[in-house]
C-alpha positions as CSV (number, residue, x, y, z in Angstrom):
1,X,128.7,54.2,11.1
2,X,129.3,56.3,14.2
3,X,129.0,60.2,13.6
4,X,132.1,63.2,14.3
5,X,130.5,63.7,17.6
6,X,130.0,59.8,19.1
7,X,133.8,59.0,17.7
8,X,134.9,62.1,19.6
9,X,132.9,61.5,22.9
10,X,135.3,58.2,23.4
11,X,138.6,60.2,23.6
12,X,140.1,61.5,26.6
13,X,139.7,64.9,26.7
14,X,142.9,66.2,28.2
15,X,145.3,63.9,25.6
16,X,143.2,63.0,22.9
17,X,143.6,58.8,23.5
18,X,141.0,56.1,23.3
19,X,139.1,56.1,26.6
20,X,138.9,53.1,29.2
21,X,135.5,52.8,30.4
22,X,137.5,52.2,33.9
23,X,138.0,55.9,34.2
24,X,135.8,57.1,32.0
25,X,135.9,60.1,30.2
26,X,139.7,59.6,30.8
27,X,142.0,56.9,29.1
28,X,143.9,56.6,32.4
29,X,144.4,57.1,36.3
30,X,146.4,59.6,35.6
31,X,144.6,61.4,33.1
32,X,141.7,61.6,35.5
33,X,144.3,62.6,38.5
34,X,145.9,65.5,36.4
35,X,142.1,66.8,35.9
36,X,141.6,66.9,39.3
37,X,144.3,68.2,40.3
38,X,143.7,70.8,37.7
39,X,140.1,71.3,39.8
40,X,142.8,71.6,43.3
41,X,144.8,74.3,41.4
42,X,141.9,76.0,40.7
43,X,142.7,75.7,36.9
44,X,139.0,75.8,36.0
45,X,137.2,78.6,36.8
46,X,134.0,80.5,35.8
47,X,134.7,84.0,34.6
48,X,133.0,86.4,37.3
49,X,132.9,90.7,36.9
50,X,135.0,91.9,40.1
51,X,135.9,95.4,41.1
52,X,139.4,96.7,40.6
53,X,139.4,96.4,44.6
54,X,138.2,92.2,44.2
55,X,134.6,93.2,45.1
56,X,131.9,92.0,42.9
57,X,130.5,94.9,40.7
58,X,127.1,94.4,42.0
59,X,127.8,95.0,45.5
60,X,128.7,98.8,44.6
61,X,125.4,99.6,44.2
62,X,123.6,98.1,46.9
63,X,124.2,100.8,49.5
64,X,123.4,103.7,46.7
């Protein structure tokens, strides 16, 4: 018998639906194209430290 985390690893992971090895880890075309799009849209990002004036933190202290 499969475990939680092999039963879960074969869903889509934006709708929760069986996946199709086609498109893999997607259950559709258009499951995959709304994730990319979501990479486009810059809807995944990785959290960064800025500045109130958009610099990066770090580069304040460079010149000190």
């Amino acid at each position: 018998m499969p475990s939680n985390a092999a039963a879960r690893s074969r869903r889509c992971p934006l709708c929760g639906k069986p996946r199709d090895e086609t498109y893999k880890p997607f259950c559709s075309r258009g499951c995959r194209d709304r994730d990319l799009n979501r990479w486009f849209d810059e809807g995944y990002r990785v959290p960064v430290d800025q500045a109130p004036d958009g610099g990066l933190d770090s580069d304040r202290f460079e010149d000190e």
